[in-house]
N, C-alpha and C positions, 0 to 999 in steps of 0.2 A: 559304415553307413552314416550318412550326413543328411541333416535334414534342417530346410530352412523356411520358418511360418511369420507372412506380413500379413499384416495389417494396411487396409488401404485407407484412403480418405476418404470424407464424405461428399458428394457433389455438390451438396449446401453448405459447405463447410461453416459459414457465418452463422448458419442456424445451432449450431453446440455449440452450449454455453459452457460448457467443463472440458477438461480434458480426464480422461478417465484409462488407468492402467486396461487392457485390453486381456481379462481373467480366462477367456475363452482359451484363446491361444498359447497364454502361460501354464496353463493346468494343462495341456497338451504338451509342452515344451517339458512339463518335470515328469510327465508323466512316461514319455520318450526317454528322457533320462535315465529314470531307474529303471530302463529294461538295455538299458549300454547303448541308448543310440545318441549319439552326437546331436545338438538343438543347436540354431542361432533363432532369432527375433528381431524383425525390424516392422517398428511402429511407425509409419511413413507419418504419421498425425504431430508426433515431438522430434520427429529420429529420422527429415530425410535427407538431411545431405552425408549420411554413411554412407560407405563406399563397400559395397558387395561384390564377391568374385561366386556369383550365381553356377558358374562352370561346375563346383567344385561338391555341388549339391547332389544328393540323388533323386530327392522328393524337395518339391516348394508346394506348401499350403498357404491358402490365401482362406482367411475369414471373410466372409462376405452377408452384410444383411441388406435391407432395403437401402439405407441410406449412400452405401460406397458402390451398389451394383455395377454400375456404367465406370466407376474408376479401374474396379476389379476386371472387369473384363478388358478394356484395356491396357494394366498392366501385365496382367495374362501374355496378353500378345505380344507383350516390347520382351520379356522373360522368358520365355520360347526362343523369342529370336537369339537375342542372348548366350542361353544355354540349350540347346534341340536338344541334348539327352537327357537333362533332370524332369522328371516325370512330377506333375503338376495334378495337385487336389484340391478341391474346394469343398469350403465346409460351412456352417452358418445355420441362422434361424427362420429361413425361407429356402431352402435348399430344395424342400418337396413342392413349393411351388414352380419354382424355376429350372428344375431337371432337365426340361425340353430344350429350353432354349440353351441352359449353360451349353450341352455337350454337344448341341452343332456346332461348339466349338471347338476344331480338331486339337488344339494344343491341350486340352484339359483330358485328360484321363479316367479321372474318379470325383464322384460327389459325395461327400459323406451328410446322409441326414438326419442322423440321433447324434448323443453326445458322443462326443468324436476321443476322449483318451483312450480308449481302449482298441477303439473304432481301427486307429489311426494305424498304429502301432500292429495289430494281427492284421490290416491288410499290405503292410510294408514287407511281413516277412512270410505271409504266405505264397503258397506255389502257384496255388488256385484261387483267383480275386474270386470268383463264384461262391464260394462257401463263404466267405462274410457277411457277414447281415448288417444292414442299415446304410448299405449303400447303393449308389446307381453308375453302374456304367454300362459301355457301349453293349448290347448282343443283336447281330445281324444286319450294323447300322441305326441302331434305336435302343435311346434309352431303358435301360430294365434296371428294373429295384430287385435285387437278392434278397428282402425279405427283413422285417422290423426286429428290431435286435430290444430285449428288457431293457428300461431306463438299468442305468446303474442306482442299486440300493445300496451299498454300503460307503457312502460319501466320505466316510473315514478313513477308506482307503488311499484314496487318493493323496499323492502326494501337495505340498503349498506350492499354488501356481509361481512359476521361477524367475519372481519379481528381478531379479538378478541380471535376467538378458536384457533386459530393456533400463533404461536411466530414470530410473523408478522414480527418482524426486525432481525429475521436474515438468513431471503430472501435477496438475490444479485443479482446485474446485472453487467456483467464483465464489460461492456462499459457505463460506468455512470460519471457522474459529481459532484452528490452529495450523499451522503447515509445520514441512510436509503433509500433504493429504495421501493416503493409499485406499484403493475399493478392497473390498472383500465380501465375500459371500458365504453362506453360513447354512442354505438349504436352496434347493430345487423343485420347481415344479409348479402348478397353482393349480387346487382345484375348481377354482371358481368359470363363471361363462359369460366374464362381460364381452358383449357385443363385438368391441371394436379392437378386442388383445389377440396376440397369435399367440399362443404356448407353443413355444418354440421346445419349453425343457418339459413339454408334459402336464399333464392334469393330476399326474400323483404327486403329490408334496413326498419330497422324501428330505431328512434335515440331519444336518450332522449333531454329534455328540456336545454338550455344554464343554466337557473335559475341552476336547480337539480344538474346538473354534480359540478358545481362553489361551490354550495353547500357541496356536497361531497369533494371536493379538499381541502378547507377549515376545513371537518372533520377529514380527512386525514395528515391535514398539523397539526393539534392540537393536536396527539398522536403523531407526533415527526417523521412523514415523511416528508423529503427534497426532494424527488425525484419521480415521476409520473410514470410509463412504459404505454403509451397508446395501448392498447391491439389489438382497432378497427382493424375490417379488409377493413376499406374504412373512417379512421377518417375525412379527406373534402369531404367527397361523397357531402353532403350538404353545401356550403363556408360560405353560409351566418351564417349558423348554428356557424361554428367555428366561424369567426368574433366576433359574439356577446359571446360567449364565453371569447375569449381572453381580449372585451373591460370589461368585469366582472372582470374579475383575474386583469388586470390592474385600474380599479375604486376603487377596493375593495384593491391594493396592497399586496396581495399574495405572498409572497416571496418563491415561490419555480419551482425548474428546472421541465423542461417536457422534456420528449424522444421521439420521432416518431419513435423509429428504427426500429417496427414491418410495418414500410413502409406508404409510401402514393402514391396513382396515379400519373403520371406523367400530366397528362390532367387538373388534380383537386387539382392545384395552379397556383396562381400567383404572383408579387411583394407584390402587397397590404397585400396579406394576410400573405406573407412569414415574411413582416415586424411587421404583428401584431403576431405571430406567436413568431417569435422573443423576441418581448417587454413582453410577457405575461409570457415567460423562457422556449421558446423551446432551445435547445442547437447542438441537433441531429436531422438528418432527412435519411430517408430512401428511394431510390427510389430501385423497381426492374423489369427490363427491362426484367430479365431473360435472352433474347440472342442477339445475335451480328447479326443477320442477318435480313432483313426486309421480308423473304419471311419465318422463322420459326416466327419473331414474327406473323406474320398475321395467321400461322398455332396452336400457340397457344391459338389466339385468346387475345389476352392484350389490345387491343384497343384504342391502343397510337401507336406512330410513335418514330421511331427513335430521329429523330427531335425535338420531343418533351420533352424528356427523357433531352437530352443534352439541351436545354433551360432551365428545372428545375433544372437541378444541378449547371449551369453555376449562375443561379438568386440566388441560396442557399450558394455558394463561394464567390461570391461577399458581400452577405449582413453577410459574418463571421461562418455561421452554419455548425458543423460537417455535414460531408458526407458518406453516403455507400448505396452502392450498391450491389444487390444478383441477383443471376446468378442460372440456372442450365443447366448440364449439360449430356445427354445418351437419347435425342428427340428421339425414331426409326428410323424417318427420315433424320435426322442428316448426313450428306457429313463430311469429313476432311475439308472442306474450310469452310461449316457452325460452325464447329467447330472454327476454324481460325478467323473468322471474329468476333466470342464470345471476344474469348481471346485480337482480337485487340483494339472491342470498350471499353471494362473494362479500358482496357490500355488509351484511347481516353477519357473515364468519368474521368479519376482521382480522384475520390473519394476518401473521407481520409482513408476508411477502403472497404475490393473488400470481397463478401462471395460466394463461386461457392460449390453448394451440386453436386451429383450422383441424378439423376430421379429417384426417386421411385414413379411407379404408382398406389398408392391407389385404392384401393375395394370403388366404388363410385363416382370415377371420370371419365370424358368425355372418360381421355385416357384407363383408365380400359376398358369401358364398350367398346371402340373400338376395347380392346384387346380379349374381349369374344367373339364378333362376329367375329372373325377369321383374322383381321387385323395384329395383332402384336403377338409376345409368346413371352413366360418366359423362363428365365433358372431354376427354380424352384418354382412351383406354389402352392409346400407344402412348401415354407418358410414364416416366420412370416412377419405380416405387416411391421415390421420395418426394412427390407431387401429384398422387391420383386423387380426385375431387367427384362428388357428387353431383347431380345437376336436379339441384332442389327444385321442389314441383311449384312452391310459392316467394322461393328468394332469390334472387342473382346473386352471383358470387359478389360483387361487388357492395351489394347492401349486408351478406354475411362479412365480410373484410370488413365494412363500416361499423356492425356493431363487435367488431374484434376490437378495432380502436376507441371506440365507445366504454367499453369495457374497462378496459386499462383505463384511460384517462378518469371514470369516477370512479375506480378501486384508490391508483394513484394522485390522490390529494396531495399539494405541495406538505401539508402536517404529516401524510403517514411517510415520503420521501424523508423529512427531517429524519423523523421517527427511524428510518432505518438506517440513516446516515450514524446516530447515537449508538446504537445497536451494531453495525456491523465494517463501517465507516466509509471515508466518502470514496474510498477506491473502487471500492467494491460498487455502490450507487453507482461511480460513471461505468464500470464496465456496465452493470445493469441495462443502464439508459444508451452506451453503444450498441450492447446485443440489441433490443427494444428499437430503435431506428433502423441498424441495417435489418431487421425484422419485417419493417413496416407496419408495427404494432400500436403506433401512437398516432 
């Protein structure tokens, strides 16, 4: 049995500013392994001019989220033609929105819509695709779900996604300290209910072992990574959890940087931890507030304060750690002053580096589904995931674009560009300021 899982691109490609190891697929790839089944991995994003003998597959799994949809289904079709016998799956963090439409597409098979290692793997060697749970395939012509399958709880099982298939070092992260850069993730899940996220892995936080993770870092660090990307979408959900993490990497003397950029809660720090945080080789940290007003954050639902936000970055400046901050901006509800008051506190955080996106409301989140029941509308509701837009009752999109560029231009003062030029150096600025133009952010 041979099985082959890509990775596609995204249709915005200009819009990724990192390039980031693809964990989904690799903790699929080892997790296939330890049960004796043959994996390859191609990341079309670093890895496309490999040369594939698709023929010789029996399964091809493609990851698919909002941003690569219309590549994935496209490559679907040319991989079909290709090999008509290798049976094709698709898997991802919108998979339960898009069930309908994937599998009018006859080449695709199976859609897997919870986490897919185990998933994967009992529907390859079962008799009867029926009895698997957490998937959707065809019955009588139409999509049918078999039925929601328990997150996995014990994240320790699982094997280290199998950095090995793919050319793991030459992944990058624009805002780095030290390279090689590798991701990893360390728990699952988020309880929280901002407005505009899909939990894709769940509302139960479930989080691996201090031991395990220290463990991996150290395996990590022994193939010639310098550099961490923590993935979590709530890495101190648990403080104590980290704690004992960080006094391992520090007992064991671990010499290598860690990132927070993908963010941490404002609520869920404090000094103690910030300084163990530190010692362990965090470098970066990440808070996001998202907006500037206290009556949109409450309508987000973030569940922090204002107040709180500015204590965490004020305690993360003092003790020397890079700072940034992400914002968004085109709420439906959104005034010009709530706008206004965004752009002042970005200005107020001074964080070393400011990120302000365009809202896009996601197939799956609070705000979508508020948006079907007749709250909110679109300006185009047949465009792809990676450009669905509100159609504000008081702004055009073009005065929301304006104050995007507004924004950036008085976060980014020619002193704080210096300022990170010292900090992080000037390579890094021009990528910054490439991404930022082909953006049309300035």
């Amino acid at each position: 049995m041979q099985v082959l899982l890509i990775y596609e691109t995204p249709v915005l490609k200009h819009l990724y500013l990192n390039q980031i190891q693809p964990l989904g697929i690799l903790y699929i790839a080892s997790y296939l392994e330890s049960k004796g089944i043959t994996t390859e991995v191609l990341d079309l994003n670093v890895d496309n001019n490999k040369k594939i003998n698709f023929k010789k597959f029996d399964y091809i799994g493609f990851s698919v989220n909002a941003g690569n949809i219309e590549n994935t289904i496209e490559s679907v079709k040319k991989v079909k033609q290709k090999s008509p016998k290798s049976k094709i799956i698709l898997g991802g963090p919108h998979i339960k929105i898009v069930h309908k439409k994937l599998l009018e597409l006859p080449q695709i098979e199976c859609l897997i819509a919870d986490e897919a290692e185990d998933i994967m793997y009992k529907y390859i060697i079962s008799k009867n695709k029926f009895k698997v749970k957490g998937i959707y395939i065809r019955k009588k012509g139409k999509s049918f779900f078999t039925g929601k399958r328990k997150p996995i709880q014990d994240l320790d099982s699982l094997p280290y996604p199998a950095i090995d298939k793919i050319p793991y070092k030459k992944y990058d992260m624009v805002i780095k300290k030290e390279s090689p850069t590798c991701a990893i993730n360390t728990s699952r899940g988020c309880p929280y209910s901002c407005v505009f996220c899909y939990h894709s892995l769940g509302h139960k936080y479930r989080a691996r072992k201090p031991e395990n993770v220290v463990k991996e870092i150290k395996w990590l660090k022994n193939k010639g990574i310098n550099e961490l990307y923590i993935t979590d979408d709530n890495f101190t959900q648990n403080m104590k959890r980290v704690e004992e993490i960080c006094d391992l990497i520090i007992r064991q003397k671990i010499n290598i940087s860690l990132s927070l950029a993908n963010g941490i809660r404002a609520d869920k720090i404090n000094k103690k931890l910030l300084r163990k945080l530190k010692s362990a080789g965090v470098w970066n940290i990440t808070f996001a507030p998202e907006v500037g007003s206290e009556k949109s954050m409450k309508k987000i639902r973030k569940g922090f304060t204002k107040k709180q936000v500015i204590k965490a970055v004020e305690m993360s400046k003092r003790l020397g750690l890079f700072t940034m901050s992400n914002f968004v901006i085109g709420f439906p509800w959104e005034t010009k002053k709530d706008i206004e008051d965004t752009i002042k506190f970005a200005k107020e955080l001074d964080t070393d580096l400011m990120n302000v996106n365009r809202l896009i409301p996601y197939p799956g989140t609070l705000i979508w589904e508020q948006t079907l029941k007749g709250q909110y509308s679109l300006y185009d509701e047949k465009k792809d995931f990676s450009d669905i837009r509100f159609k504000h009752k008081t702004l055009t999109e073009d005065q929301i674009q304006r104050y995007i560029k507004k924004m950036n231009r008085t976060f980014y003062t020619p002193k704080k560009v210096i300022s990170i030029m010292h900090k992080l150096g000037i390579k890094t600025v021009f990528n910054l300021a490439k991404y930022t133009i082909y953006s049309k952010l300035i």
